[in-house]
N, C-alpha and C positions, 0 to 999 in steps of 0.2 A: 828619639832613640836612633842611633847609626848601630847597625851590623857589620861586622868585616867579615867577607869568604876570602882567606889568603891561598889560592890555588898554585903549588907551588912543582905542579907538573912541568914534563917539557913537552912534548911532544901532546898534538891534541886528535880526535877521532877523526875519520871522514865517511859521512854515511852513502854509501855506494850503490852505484845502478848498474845491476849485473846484465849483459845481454848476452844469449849464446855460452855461458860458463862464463865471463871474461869482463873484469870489473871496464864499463865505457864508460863511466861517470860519477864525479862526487861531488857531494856538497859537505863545507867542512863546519864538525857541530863546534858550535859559537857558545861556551857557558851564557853570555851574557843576551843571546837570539834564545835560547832555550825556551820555550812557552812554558813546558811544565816546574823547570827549574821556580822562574822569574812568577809564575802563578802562586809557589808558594808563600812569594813576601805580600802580594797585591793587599789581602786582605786584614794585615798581622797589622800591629802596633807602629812598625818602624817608620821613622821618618825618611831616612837613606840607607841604600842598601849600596855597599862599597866592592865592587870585585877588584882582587889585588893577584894577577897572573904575569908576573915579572918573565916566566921562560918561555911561555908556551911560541911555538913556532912551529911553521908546516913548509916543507920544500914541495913546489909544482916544479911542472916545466915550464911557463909564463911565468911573469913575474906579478905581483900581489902587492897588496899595502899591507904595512907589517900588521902583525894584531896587539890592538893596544893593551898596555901593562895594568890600565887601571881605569875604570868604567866606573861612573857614580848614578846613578837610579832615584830622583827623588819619588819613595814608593806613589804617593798619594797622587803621579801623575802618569803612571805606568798601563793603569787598569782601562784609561779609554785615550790611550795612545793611538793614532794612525801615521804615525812618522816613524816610527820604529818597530819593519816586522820582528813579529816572533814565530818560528819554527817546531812545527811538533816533527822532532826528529823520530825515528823508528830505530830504537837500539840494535833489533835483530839483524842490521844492514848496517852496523860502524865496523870500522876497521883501524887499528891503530897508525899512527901517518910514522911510527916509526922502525916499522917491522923493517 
């Protein structure tokens, strides 16, 4: 069984590291790095899990490698990956990259 998430956002979060008042840092949340997200399929039926994110895009001031359109997951090899971190992001500290 294949799943499709077609996420069809533009603009994606960045979870922030406030020091002093004053955002000094972020890490940008990755649907497809999400631990809790990507924990949901680990243990389910599916054979591939498809993420389909054709807009999403973030401006820095350095330059970045674009993020890709489309990320395939074969689930049953997800669960005891060590090539592929995952991030437990903290919601209470995103911020939108398109304010």
């Amino acid at each position: 069984m294949i799943f499709l998430v077609a996420d069809e956002t533009s603009g994606i979060y960045i979870e922030t590291i406030v020091k002093n008042d004053e955002v000094a840092a972020g890490r940008p949340h990755l649907v497809f790095l999400d631990k809790r997200f990507i924990n949901e399929f680990i243990d389910s039926d599916l054979d591939y899990l498809i993420l389909y994110c054709p807009y999403n895009h973030f401006n820095t001031i350095e330059s970045h490698e674009p993020l890709p359109h489309l990320t395939i997951f074969e689930v049953k090899n997800i669960k005891n990956n060590k090539t592929i971190p995952l991030y437990d992001y903290d919601e209470n500290r995103m911020v939108s990259c398109e304010k």
